[in-house]
ZADO-214022 format. One record per atom (N, C-alpha, C): x, y, z; atom name. Coordinates in nm, 3 decimals. Layout:
// ZADO-214022
      xx      yy      zz atome
       X       Y       Z    CA
...
***
This chain:
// ZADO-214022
      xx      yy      zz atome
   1.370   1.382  -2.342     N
   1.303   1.395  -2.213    CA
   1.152   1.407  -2.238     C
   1.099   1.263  -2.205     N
   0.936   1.302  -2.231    CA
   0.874   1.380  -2.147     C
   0.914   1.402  -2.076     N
   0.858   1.464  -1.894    CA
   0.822   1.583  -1.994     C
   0.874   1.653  -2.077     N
   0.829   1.800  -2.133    CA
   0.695   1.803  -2.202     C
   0.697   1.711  -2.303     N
   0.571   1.657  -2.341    CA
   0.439   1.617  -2.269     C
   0.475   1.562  -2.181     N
   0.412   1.514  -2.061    CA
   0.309   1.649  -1.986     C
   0.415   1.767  -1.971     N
   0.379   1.859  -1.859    CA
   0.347   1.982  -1.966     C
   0.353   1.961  -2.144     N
   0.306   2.037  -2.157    CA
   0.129   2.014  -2.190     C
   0.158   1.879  -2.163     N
  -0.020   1.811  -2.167    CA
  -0.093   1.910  -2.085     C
  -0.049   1.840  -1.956     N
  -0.074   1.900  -1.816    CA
  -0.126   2.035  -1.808     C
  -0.009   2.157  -1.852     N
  -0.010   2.286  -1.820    CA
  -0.155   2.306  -1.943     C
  -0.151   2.255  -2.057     N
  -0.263   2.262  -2.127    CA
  -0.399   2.241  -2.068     C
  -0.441   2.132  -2.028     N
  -0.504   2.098  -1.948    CA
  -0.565   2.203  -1.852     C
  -0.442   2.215  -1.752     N
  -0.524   2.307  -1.650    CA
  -0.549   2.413  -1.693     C
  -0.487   2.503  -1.801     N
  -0.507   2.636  -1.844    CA
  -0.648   2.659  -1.884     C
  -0.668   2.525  -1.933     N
  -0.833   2.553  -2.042    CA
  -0.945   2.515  -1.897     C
  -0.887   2.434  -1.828     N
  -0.977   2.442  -1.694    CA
  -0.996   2.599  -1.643     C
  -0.909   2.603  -1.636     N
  -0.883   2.771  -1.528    CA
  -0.932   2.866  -1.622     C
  -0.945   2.861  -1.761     N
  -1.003   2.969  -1.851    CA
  -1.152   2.933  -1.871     C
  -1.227   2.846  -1.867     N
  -1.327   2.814  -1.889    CA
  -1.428   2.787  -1.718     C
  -1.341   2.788  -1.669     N
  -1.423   2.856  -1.500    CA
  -1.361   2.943  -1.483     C
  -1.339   3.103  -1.518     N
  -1.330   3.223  -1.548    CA
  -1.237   3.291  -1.434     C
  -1.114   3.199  -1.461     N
  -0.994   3.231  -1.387    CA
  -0.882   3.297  -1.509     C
  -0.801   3.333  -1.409     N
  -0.663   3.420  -1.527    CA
  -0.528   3.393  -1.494     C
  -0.520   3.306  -1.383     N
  -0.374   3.262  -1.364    CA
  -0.368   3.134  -1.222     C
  -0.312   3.061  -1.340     N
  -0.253   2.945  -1.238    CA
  -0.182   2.952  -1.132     C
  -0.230   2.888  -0.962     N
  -0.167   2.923  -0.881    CA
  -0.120   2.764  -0.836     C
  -0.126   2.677  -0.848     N
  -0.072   2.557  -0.804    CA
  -0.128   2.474  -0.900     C
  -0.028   2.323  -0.917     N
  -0.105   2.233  -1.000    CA
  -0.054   2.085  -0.952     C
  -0.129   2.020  -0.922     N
  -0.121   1.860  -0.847    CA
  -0.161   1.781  -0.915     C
  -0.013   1.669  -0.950     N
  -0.007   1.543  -1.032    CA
   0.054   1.451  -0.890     C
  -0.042   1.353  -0.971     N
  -0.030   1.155  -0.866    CA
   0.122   1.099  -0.994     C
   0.187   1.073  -0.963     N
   0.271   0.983  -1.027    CA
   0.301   0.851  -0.992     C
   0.317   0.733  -1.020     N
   0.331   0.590  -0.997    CA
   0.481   0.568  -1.040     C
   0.557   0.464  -0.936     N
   0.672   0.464  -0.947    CA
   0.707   0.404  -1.112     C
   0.578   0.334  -1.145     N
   0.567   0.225  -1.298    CA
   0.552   0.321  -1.408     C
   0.486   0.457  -1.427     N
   0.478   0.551  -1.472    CA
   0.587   0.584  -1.597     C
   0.732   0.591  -1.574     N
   0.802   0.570  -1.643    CA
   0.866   0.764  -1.612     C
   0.775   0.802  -1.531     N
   0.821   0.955  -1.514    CA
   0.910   1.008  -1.439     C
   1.041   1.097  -1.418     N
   1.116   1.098  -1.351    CA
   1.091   1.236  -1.287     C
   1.050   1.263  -1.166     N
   0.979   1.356  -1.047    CA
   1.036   1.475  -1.102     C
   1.181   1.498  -1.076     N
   1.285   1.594  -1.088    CA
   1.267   1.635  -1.245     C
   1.255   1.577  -1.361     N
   1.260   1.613  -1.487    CA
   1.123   1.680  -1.492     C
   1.011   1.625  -1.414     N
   0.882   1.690  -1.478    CA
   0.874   1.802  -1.412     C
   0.974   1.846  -1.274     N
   0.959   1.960  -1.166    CA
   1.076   2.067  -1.278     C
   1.162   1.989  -1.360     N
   1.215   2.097  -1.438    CA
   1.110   2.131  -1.568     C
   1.014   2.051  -1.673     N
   1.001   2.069  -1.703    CA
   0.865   2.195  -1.700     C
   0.827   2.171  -1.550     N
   0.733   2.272  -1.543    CA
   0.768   2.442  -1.550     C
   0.917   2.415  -1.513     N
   0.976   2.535  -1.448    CA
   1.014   2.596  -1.554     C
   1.061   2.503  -1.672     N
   1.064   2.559  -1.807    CA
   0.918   2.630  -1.922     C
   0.873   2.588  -1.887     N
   0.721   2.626  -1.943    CA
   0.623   2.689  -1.891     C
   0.631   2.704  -1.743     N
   0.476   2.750  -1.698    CA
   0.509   2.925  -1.731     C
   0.563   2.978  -1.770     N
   0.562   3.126  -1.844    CA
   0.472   3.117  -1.922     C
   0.462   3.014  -2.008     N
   0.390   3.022  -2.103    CA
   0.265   2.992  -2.097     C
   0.211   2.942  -1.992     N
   0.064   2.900  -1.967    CA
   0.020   2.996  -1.830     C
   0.005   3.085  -1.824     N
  -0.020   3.188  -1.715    CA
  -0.018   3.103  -1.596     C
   0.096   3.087  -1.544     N
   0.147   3.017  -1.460    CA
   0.293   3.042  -1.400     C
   0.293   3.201  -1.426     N
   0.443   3.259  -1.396    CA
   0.498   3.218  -1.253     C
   0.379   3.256  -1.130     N
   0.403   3.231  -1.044    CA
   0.347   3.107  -0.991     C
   0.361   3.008  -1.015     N
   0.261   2.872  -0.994    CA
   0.355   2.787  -0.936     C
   0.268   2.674  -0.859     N
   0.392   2.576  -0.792    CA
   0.315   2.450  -0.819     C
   0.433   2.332  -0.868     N
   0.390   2.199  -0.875    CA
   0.427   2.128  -0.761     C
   0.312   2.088  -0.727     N
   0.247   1.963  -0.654    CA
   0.315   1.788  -0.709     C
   0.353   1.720  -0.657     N
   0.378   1.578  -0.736    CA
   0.322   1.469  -0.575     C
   0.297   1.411  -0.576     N
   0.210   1.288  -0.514    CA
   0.290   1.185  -0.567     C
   0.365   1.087  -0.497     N
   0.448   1.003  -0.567    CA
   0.405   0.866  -0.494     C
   0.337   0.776  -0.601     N
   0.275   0.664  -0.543    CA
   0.333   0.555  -0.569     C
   0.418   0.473  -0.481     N
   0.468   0.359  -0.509    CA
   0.422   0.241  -0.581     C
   0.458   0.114  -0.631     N
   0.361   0.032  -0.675    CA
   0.358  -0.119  -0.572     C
   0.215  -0.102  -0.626     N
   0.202  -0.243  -0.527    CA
   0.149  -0.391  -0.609     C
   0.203  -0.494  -0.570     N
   0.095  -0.600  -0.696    CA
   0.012  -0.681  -0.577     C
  -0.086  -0.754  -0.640     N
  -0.122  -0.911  -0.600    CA
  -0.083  -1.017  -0.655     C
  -0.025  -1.082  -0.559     N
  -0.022  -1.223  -0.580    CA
  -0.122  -1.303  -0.660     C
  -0.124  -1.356  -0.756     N
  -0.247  -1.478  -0.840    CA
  -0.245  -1.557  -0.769     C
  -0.160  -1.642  -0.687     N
  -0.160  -1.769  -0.609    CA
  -0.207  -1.729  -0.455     C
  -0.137  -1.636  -0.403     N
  -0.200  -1.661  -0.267    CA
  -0.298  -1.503  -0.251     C
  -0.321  -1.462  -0.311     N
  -0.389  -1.317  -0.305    CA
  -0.293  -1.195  -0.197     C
  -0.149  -1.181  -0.201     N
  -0.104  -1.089  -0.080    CA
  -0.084  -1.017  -0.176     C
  -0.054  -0.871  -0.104     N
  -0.058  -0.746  -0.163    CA
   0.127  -0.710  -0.114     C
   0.226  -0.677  -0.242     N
   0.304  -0.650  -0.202    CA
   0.373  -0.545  -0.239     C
   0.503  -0.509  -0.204     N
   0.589  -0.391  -0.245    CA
   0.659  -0.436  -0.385     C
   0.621  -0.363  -0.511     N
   0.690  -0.413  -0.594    CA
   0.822  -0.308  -0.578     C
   0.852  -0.202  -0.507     N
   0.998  -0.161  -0.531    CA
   1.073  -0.286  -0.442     C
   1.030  -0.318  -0.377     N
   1.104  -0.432  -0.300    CA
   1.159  -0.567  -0.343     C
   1.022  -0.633  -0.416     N
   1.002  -0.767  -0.480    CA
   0.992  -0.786  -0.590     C
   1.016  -0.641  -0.688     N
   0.958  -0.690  -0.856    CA
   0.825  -0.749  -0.852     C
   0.801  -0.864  -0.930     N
   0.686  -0.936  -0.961    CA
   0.651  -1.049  -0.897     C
   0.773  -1.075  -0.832     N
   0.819  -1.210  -0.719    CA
   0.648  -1.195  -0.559     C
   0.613  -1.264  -0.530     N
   0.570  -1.251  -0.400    CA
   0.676  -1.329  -0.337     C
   0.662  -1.214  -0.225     N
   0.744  -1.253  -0.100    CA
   0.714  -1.370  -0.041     C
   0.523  -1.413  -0.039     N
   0.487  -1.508   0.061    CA
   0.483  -1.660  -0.011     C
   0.466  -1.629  -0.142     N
   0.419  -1.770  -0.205    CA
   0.580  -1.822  -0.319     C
   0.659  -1.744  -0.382     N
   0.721  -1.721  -0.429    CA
   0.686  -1.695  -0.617     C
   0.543  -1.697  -0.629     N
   0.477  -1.694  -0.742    CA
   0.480  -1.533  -0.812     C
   0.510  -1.582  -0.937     N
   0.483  -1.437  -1.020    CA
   0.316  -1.354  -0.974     C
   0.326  -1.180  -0.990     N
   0.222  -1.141  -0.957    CA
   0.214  -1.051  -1.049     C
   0.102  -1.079  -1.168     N
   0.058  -1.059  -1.250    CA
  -0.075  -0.879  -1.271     C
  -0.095  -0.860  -1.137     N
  -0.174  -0.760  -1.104    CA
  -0.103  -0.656  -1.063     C
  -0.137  -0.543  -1.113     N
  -0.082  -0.431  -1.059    CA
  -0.139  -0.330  -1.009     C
  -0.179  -0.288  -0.866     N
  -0.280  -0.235  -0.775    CA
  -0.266  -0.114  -0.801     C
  -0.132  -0.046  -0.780     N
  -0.141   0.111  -0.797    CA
   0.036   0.117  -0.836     C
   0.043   0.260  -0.885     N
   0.158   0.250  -0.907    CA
   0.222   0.292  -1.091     C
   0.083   0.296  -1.142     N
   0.099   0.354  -1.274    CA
   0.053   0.470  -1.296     C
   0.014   0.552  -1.194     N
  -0.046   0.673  -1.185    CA
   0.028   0.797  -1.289     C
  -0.005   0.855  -1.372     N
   0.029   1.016  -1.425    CA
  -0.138   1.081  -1.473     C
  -0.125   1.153  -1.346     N
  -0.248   1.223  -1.357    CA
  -0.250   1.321  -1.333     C
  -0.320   1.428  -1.368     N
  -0.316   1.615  -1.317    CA
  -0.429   1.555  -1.235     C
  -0.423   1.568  -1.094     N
  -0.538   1.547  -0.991    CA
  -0.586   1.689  -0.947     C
  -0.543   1.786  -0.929     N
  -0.622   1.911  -0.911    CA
  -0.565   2.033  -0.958     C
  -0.601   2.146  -0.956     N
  -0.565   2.265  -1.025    CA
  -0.619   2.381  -0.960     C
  -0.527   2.440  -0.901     N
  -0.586   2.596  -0.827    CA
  -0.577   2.704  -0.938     C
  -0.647   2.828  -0.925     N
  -0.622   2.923  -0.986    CA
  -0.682   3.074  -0.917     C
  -0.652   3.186  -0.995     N
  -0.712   3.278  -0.933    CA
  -0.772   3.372  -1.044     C
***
């Protein structure tokens, strides 16, 4: 389960944020995830739950932002649903080689107190 690895990036991350602007305990922490990501929501919501003891984060709650993916078309420029269409466009029937959003794993913000 990489999700552990993943979130012990994360909890690293925000800890040295929250210690270095002269905080002492994590109170929330907000990650963007992309459906392309390869991350599974539920594994990284366990893996936080397993670890944040350890990063002064006893009482802390994760945040997840779950961003679907979208591509462009190369041939006709449309913007589509890749959970829907894969790589296929709907309008032209051409492979779509671009990928707009949708690969997101990011710690986007970090509360503390």
């Amino acid at each position: 389960m990489h999700e552990v690895g993943i979130m012990e990036g994360a909890l690293d991350m925000a800890r040295r944020l929250m210690e270095k602007r002269g905080g002492s305990r994590l109170r929330r922490v907000h990650m963007t995830l992309g459906s392309l990501s390869g991350v599974v929501p539920e594994a990284l919501q366990s893996a936080f739950l397993a670890l944040k003891d350890s990063y002064a984060a006893q009482e802390a709650v994760l945040d997840v932002t779950w961003v679907e993916a979208v591509c462009r078309c190369d041939a006709c420029r449309a913007d589509f649903s890749f959970t829907e269409h894969g790589y296929i466009c709907p309008g032209c029937g051409e492979p779509a080689l671009a990928i707009l959003r949708g690969r997101e794993l990011e710690l986007t913000r970090v509360e503390w107190e």
